[in-house]
N, C-alpha and C positions, 0 to 999 in steps of 0.2 A: 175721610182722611184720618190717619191711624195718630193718637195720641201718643207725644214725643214722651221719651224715657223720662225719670225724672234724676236728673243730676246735681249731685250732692257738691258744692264746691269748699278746697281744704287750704286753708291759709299756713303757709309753712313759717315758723318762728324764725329769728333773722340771723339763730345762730341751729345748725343742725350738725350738731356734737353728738360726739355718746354719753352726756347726758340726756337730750333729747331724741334720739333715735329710740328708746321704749315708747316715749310718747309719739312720736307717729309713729310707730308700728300698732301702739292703741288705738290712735286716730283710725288710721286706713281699716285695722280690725272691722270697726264702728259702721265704715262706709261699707262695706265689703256686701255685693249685689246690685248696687247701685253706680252707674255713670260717675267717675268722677272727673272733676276740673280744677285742677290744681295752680292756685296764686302761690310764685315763687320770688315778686317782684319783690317784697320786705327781706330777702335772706342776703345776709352781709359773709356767711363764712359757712361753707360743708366742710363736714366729714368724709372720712371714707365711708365710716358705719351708719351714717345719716344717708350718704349716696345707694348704698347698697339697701337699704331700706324701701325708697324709692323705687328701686329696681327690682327687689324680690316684688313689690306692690305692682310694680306696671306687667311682669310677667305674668301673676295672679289674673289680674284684671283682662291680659289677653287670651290666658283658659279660660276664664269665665264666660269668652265674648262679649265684653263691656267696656267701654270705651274709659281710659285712665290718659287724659290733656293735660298738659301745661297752658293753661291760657293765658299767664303771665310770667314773664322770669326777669329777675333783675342781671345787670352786666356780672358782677359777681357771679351768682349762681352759675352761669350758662359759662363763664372762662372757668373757673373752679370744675365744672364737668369736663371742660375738654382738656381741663391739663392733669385730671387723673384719670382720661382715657373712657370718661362714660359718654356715650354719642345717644342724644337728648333729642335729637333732631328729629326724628321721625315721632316721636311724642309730644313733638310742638304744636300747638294751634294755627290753623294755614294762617291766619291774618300777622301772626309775631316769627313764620320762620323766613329766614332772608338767605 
């Protein structure tokens, strides 16, 4: 039986501004080669430039061939992405997408 990936999990801060969009874009830097699994359920408010951040990472992640989850998202986060149009859905974890 072949030894699972090992997967880096990233706690996203509860406000993802463009003040903190350089810091996860450091973050994910940091991860970058490794699985990641992304706790979104603390974030009370996105950006556009925090969402984009995000997404330039999850694109990264699917050149890589590496798996980039959301294993947790809080109501915030997940209405904040649909109402500036970013579709999260298929980067959700099967147990949280409805």
């Amino acid at each position: 039986m072949a030894a699972k990936k090992n997967v880096k999990t990233l706690n996203l801060a509860a406000v993802l501004d463009l003040n903190e969009a350089t810091v996860l874009r450091d973050k994910l830097l940091s991860l970058r080669g490794s699985d990641v699994s992304i706790d979104a359920s603390a974030v009370e408010r996105v950006g556009t430039l925090g969402a984009q951040v995000l997404m330039a990472g999850a694109k990264t992640w699917d050149e890589d061939k590496l798996a980039f989850t959301f294993t947790k998202v809080s109501d915030a986060f997940q209405k904040t992405m649909q109402l500036i149009g970013v579709d999260i859905h298929h980067l959700l974890a099967k147990e949280i997408r409805q």
